[in-house]
C-alpha positions in Angstrom: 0.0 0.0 0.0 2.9 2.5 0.8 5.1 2.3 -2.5 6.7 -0.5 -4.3 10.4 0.2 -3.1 9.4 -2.1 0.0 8.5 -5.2 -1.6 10.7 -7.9 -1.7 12.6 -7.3 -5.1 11.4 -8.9 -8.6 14.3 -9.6 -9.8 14.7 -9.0 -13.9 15.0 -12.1 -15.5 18.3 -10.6 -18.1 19.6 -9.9 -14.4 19.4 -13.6 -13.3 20.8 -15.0 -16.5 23.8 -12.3 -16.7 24.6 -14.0 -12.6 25.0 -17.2 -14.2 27.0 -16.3 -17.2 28.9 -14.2 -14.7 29.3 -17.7 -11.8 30.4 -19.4 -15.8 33.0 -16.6 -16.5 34.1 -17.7 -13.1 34.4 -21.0 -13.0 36.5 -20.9 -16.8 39.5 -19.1 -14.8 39.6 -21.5 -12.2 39.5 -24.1 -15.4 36.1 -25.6 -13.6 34.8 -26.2 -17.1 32.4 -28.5 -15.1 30.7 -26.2 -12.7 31.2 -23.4 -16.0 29.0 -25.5 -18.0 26.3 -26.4 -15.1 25.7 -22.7 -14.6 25.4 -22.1 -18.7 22.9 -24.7 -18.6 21.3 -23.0 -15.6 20.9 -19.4 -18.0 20.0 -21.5 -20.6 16.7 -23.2 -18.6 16.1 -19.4 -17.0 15.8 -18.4 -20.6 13.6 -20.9 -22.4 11.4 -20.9 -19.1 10.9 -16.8 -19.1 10.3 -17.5 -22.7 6.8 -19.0 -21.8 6.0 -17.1 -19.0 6.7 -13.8 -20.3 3.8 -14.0 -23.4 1.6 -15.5 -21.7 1.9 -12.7 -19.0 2.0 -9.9 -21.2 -0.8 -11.5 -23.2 -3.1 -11.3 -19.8 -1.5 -7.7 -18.3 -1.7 -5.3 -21.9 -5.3 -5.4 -22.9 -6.5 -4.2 -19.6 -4.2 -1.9 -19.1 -5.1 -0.2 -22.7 -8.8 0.4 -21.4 -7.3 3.0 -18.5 -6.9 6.0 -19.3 -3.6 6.4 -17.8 -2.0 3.7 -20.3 -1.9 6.6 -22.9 -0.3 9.4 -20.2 2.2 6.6 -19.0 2.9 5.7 -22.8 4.2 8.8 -23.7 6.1 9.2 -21.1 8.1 6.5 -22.0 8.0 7.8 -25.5 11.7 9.1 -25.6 13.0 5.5 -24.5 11.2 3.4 -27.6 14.2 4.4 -29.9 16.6 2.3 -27.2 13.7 -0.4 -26.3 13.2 -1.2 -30.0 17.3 -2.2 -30.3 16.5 -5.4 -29.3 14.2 -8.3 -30.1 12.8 -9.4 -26.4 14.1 -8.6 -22.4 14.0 -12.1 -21.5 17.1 -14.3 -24.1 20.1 -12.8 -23.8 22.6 -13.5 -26.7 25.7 -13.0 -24.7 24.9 -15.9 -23.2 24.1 -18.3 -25.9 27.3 -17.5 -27.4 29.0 -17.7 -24.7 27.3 -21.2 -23.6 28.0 -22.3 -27.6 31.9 -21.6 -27.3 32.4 -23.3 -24.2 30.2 -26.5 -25.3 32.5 -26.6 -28.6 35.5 -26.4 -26.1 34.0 -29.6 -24.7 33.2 -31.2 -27.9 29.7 -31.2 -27.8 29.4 -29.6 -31.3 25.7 -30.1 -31.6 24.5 -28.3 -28.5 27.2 -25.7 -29.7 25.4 -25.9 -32.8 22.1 -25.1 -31.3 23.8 -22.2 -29.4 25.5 -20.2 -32.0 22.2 -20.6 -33.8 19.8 -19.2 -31.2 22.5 -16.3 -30.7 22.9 -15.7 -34.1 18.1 -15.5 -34.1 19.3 -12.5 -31.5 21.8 -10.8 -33.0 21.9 -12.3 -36.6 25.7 -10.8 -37.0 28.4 -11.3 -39.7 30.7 -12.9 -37.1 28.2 -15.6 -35.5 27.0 -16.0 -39.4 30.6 -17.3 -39.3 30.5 -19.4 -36.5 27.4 -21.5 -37.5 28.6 -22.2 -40.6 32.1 -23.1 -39.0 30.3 -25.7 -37.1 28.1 -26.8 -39.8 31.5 -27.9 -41.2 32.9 -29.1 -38.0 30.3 -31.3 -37.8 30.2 -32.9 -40.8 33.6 -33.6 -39.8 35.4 -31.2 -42.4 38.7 -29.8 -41.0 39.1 -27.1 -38.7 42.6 -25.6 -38.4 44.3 -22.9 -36.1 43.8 -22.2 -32.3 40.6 -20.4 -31.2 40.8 -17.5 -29.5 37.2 -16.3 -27.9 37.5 -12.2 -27.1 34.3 -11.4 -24.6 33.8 -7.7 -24.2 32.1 -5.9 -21.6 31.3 -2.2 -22.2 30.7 0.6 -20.5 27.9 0.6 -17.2 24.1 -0.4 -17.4 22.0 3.1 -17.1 20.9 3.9 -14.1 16.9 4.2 -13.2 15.3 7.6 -12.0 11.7 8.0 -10.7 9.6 10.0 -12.4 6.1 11.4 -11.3 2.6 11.6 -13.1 -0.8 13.4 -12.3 -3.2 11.0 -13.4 -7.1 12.2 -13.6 -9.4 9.8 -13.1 -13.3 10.1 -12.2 -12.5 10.7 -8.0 -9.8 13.4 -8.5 -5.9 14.1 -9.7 -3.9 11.4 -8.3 0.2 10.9 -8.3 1.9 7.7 -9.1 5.7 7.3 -9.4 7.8 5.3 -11.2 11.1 4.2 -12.3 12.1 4.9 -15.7 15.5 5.9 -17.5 17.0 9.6 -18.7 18.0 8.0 -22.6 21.0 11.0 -22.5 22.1 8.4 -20.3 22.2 5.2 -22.7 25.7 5.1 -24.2 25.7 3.7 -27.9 27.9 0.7 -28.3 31.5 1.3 -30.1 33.5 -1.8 -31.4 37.3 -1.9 -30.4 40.1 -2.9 -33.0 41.5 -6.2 -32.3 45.5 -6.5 -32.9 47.7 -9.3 -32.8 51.4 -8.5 -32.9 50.3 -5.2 -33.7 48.3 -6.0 -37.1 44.5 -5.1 -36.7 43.1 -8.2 -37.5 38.7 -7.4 -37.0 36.7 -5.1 -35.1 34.5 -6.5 -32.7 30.8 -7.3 -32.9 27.9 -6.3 -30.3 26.6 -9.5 -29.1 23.8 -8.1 -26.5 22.5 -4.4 -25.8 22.1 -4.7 -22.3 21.1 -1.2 -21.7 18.7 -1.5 -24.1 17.7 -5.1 -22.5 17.4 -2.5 -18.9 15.3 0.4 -20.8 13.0 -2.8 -22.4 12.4 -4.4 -19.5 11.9 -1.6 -17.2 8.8 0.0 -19.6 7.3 -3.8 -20.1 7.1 -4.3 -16.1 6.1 -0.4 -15.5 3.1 -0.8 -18.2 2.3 -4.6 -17.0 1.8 -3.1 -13.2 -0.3 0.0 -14.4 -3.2 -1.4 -12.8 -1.9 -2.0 -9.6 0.0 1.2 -9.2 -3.3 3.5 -9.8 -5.2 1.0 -7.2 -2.8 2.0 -4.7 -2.6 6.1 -5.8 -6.8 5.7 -5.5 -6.5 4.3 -2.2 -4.4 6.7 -0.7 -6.1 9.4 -2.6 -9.2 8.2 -0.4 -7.5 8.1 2.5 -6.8 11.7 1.9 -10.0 12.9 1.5 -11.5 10.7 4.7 -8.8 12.8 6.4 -10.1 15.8 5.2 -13.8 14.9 5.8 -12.8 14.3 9.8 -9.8 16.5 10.6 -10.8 19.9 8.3 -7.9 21.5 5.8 -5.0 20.4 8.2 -6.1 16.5 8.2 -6.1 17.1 4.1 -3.0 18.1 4.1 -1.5 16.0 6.7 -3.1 13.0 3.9 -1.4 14.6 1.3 1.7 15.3 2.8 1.9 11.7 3.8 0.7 10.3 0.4 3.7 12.6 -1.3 6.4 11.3 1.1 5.5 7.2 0.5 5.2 7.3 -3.0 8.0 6.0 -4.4 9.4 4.2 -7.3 11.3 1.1 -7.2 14.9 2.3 -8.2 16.3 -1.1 -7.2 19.0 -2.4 -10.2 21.9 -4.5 -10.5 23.7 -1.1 -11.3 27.3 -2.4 -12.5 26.0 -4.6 -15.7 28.0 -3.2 -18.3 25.9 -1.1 -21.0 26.6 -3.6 -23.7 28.9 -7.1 -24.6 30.7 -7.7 -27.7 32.8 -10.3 -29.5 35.5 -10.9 -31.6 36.7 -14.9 -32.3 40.1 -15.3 -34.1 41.9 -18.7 -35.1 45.7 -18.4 -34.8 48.6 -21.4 -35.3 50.3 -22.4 -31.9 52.9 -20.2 -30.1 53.6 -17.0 -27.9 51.5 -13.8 -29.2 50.6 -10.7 -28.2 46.4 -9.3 -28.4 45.7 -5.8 -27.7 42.2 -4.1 -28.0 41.9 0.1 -28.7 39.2 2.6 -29.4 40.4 5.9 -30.9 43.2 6.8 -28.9 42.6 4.1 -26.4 44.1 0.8 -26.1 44.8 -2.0 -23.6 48.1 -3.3 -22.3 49.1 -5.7 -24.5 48.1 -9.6 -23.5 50.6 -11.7 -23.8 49.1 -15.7 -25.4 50.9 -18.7 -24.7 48.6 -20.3 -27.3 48.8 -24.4 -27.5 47.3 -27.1 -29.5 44.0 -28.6 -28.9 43.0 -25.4 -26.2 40.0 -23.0 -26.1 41.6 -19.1 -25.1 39.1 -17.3 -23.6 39.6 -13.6 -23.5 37.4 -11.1 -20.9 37.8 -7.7 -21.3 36.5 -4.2 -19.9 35.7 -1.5 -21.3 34.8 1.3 -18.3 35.9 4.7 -18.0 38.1 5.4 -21.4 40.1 2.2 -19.6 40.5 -1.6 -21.5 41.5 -4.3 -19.4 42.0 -7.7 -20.4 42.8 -11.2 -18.8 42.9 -14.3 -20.0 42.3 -18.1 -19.4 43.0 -21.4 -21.8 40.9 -24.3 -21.5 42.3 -27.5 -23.2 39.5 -29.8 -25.2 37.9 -32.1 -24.1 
């Protein structure tokens, strides 16, 4: 009845797949290719389970929300974020972590869930570079060669925006009433920008965006905000009563003491998983056996050079970050399975 802020926290499902990508990113530098794969397979179930919930949800929530006449004041408020929310296809499959989840079942041998992977990611984010990769493993499986070491470059970019309340005054037959709510300022939503890859100082590709997480943020936020219209304007009616009945017994000053009061509790819910990165990108290179040296840049910006110690029959997996005009790198070899 107070404000949404107190209620135990929903959490997003992009933010509880991106927790087990993250526990996967984990587990590949302790070489716990294992546990790694247990909590892909984990994102992978979260995903294909949301998948269902999620129409069938929205299905129910939209169509009574679109006969109150608050949908189309809420609507526009939101208007400035469509341009971001429409990047991306749906806030519930994440493509950073198919591909993710398809490289590291290749590095296990088990080419045709890789297969399936790559695919899905490529539904998500249909890409030159994963274009590449499914077709790669088309081959792979029909046992045509496959030459050089593979060298997986995961980039995470910039920082998820950050939410803001907003306030509306929403007539409706009893009177104005004020519902808040969390939404995004889109100055705030950084565009992705691919880095140059170098190896031994040769730019080799430019890397790919693989998900728009801020975008996946700004998406999700307006579906949930919309989907809880109802609920929100029950509770800004209530209050909006109680108001009055304080009026009605106590004169002008139990009014205001009701509206004072109503002001003060409503509040949005700002909760977020605030350091997601805005945005993930690839870049996959094959390269023969020996010592090398990777670097990532943007404009004048580059990372310390990583220095390979590439073998035969091994997976590299690269992480970098991209945060505050700063690239950092590390990186972790997994041999096949």
């Amino acid at each position: 009845l107070s404000n949404e802020s107190v209620v135990p926290y929903d959490v997003p499902s992009y933010e509880q797949v991106l927790a087990h990508v993250a526990q996967a990113k984990n587990y590949i530098f302790l070489k716990d290719v294992e546990a790694a794969g247990v909590e892909m397979r984990i994102a992978q179930r979260i995903q294909r389970e949301i998948e269902i919930d999620h129409e069938k949800e929205l299905a129910r929530k939209k169509p009574k929300n679109e006969n109150n006449p608050a949908f189309n004041t809420l609507d526009e408020a939101f208007s400035g974020l469509d341009p971001i929310a429409g990047k991306i296809k749906n806030t519930y499959q994440n493509a950073y972590a198919f591909y993710m989840a398809a490289n590291l079942w290749e590095t296990l041998g088990e080419y045709n869930d890789a297969l399936v992977d790559y695919k899905k990611a490529y539904e998500l984010q249909p890409d030159e570079q994963i274009a590449k990769d499914v077709k790669r493993l088309d081959q792979l499986v029909a046992k045509q060669s496959n030459s050089g070491v593979p060298v997986i470059v995961f980039i995470e970019q910039g920082i998820v925006p950050q939410k803001i309340e907003n306030k509306l005054d929403i007539p409706t037959p009893g009177g104005i009433i004020n519902i808040a709510f969390a939404t995004y300022e889109p100055s705030t939503y950084v565009a992705p920008k691919s880095l140059k890859v170098k190896l031994n100082n040769r730019v080799l590709q430019d890397s790919y965006v693989i998900s728009d997480i801020g975008a996946l943020a700004v998406k999700d936020l307006k579906e949930k905000v919309v989907g809880t219209l109802t609920t929100q304007v029950i509770r800004a009616t209530a209050k909006y009563a109680a108001q009055k009945e304080l009026g009605n017994q106590f004169g002008v000053l139990g009014q205001l003491a009701g509206n004072v009061l109503n002001m003060a509790t409503e509040r949005a819910d700002l909760r977020a998983w605030t350091t997601l990165p805005s945005n993930t990108q690839i870049a996959r290179l094959n390269i023969t056996p020996g010592t090398h040296n990777l670097q990532l840049s943007s404009g004048n910006l580059s990372s310390s050079s990583v220095k390979l110690d590439v073998k035969a029959n091994e997976t590299v997996f690269i992480y970098a970050n991209h945060v505050n005009d700063k690239i950092t790198a590390s990186v972790s070899s997994i041999p096949h399975q």
